[in-house]
C-alpha positions as a Markdown table, in Angstrom:
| # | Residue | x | y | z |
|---|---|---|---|---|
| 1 | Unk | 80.3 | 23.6 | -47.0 |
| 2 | Unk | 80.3 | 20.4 | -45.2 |
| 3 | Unk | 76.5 | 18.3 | -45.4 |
| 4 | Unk | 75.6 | 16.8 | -42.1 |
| 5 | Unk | 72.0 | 16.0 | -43.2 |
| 6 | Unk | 69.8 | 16.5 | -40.0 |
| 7 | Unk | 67.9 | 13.7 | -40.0 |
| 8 | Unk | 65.2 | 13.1 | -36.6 |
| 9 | Unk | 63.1 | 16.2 | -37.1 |
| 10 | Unk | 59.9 | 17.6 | -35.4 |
| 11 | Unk | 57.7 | 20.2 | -36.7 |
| 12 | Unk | 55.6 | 22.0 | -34.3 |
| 13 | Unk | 52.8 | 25.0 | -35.6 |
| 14 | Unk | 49.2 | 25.0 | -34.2 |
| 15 | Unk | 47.9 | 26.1 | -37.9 |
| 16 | Unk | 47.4 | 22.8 | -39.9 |
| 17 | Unk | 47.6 | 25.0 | -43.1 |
| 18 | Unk | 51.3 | 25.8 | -41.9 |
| 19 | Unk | 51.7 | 21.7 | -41.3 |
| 20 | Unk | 50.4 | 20.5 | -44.8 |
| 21 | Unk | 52.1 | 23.3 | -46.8 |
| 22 | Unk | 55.5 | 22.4 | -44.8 |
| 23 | Unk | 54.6 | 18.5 | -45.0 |
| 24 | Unk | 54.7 | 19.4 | -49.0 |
| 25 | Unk | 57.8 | 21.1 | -49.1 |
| 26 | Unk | 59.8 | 18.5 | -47.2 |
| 27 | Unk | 58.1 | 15.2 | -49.1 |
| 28 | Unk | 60.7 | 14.7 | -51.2 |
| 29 | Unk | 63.6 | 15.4 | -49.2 |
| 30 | Unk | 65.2 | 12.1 | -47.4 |
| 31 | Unk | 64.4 | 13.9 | -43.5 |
| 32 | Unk | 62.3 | 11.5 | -41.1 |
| 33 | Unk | 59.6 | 13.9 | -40.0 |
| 34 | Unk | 57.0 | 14.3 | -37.2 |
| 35 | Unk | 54.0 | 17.2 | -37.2 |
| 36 | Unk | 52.7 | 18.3 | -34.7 |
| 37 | Unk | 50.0 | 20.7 | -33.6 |
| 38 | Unk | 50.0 | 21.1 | -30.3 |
| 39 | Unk | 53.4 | 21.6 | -28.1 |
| 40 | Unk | 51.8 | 19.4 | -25.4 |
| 41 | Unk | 52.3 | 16.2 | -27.5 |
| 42 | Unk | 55.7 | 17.0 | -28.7 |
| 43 | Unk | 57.2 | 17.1 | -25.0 |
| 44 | Unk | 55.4 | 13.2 | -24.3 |
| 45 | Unk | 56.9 | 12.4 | -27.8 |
| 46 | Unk | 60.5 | 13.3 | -27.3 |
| 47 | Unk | 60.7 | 11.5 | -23.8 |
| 48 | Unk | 63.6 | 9.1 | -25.1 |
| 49 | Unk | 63.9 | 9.9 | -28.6 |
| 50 | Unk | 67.0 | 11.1 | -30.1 |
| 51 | Unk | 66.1 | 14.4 | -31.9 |
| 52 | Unk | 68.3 | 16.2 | -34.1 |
| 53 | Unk | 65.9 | 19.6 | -35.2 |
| 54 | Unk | 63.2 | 21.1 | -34.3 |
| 55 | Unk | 61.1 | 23.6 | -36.2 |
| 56 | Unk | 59.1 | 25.9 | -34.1 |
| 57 | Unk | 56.2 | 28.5 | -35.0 |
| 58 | Unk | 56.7 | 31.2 | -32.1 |
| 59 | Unk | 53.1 | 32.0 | -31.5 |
| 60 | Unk | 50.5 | 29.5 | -30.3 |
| 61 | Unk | 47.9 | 29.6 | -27.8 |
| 62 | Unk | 48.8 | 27.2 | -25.0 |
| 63 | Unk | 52.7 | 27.8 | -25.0 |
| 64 | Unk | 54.6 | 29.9 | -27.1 |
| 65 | Unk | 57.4 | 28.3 | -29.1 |
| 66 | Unk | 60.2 | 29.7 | -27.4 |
| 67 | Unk | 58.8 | 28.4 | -23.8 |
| 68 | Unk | 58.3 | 24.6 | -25.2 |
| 69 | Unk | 62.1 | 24.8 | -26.4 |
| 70 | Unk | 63.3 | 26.2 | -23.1 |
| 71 | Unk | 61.2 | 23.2 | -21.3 |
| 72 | Unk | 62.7 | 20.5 | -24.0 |
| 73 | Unk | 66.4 | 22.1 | -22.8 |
| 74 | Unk | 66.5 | 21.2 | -19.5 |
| 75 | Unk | 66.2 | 17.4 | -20.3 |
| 76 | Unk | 68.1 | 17.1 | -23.8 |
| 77 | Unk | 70.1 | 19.4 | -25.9 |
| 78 | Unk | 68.9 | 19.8 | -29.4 |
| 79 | Unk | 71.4 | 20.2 | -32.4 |
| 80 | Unk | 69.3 | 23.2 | -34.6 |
| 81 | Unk | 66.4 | 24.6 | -33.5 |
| 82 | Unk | 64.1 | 26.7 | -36.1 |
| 83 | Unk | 62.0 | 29.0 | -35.2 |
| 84 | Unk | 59.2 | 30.5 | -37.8 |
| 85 | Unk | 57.1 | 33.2 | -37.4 |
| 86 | Unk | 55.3 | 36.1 | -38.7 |
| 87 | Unk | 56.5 | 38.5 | -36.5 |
| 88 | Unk | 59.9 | 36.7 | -35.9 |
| 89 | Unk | 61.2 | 40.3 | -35.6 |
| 90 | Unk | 59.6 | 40.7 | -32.1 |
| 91 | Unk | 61.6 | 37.5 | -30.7 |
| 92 | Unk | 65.5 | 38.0 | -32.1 |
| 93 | Unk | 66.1 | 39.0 | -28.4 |
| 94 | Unk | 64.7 | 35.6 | -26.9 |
| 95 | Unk | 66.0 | 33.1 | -30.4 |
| 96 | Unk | 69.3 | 33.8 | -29.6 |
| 97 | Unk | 68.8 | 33.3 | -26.3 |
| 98 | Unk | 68.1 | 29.9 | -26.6 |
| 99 | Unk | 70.3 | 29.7 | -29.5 |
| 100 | Unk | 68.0 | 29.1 | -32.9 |
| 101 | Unk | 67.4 | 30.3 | -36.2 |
| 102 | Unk | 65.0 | 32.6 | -37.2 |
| 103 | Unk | 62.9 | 32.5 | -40.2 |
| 104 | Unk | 60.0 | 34.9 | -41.4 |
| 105 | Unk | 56.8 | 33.3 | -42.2 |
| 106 | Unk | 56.0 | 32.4 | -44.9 |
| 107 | Unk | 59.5 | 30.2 | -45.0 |
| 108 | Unk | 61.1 | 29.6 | -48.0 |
| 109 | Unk | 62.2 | 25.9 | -48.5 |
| 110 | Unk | 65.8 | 26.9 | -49.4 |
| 111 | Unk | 66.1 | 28.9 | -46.7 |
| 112 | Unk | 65.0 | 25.8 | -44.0 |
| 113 | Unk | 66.7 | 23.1 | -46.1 |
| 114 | Unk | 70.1 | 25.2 | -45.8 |
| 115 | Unk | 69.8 | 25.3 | -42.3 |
| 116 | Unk | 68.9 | 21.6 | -41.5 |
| 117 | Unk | 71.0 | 20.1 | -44.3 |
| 118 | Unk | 74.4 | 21.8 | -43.7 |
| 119 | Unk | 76.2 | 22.2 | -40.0 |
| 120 | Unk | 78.7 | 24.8 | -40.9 |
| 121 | Unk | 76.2 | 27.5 | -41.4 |
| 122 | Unk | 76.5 | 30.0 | -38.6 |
| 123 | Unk | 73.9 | 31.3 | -36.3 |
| 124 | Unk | 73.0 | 34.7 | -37.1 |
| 125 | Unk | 74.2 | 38.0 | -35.6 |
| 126 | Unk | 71.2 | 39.9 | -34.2 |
């Protein structure tokens, strides 16, 4: 496989356990990261930045996951989008939709460092 390391990445999951246990996974990987916990913030924060991934958790209380990527598509197209949930199961329909991965929580860092670090990995059949 071909590397294309992903390298502008935003992390969005309203559960700050979810944040700090993904912030320790990634912190030794070379990956320029931003958390967040609320979807709100990352729509002001992408304005005019180039972004190459983003992770999503599906389910949070002021707009689901698949909604903020839907709304972040209309301005900018985004190279890998991630989503992560418990229930991910419920959502295949709607993932490949807007054309993301889907991971079952809790994620497995191989499994989210093979999809950001290598571009030759296809999207899966649902």
């Amino acid at each position: 496989m071909k590397t294309n390391a992903t390298k502008n990445i935003i992390v969005i999951d309203d559960d700050n356990n979810i944040l700090n246990t993904l912030k320790m996974m990634f912190r030794k990987e070379n990956l320029e990261i931003k958390y967040f916990d609320k979807p709100e913030d990352v729509l002001k924060e992408i304005k005019n930045k180039k972004v190459d991934c983003i992770i999503s958790d599906i389910e949070m209380p002021e707009i689901n996951g698949i909604e903020l990527i839907r709304e972040i598509q209309k301005e900018r197209e985004i190279e890998k989008i991630i989503f992560m949930s418990s229930n991910v199961d419920k959502y295949l329909e709607e993932i490949k939709l807007v054309g993301g991965y889907a991971l079952k929580k809790p994620v497995k860092k191989e499994e989210i460092m093979e999809i950001i670090k290598y571009s030759e990995i296809q999207k899966p059949e649902f």
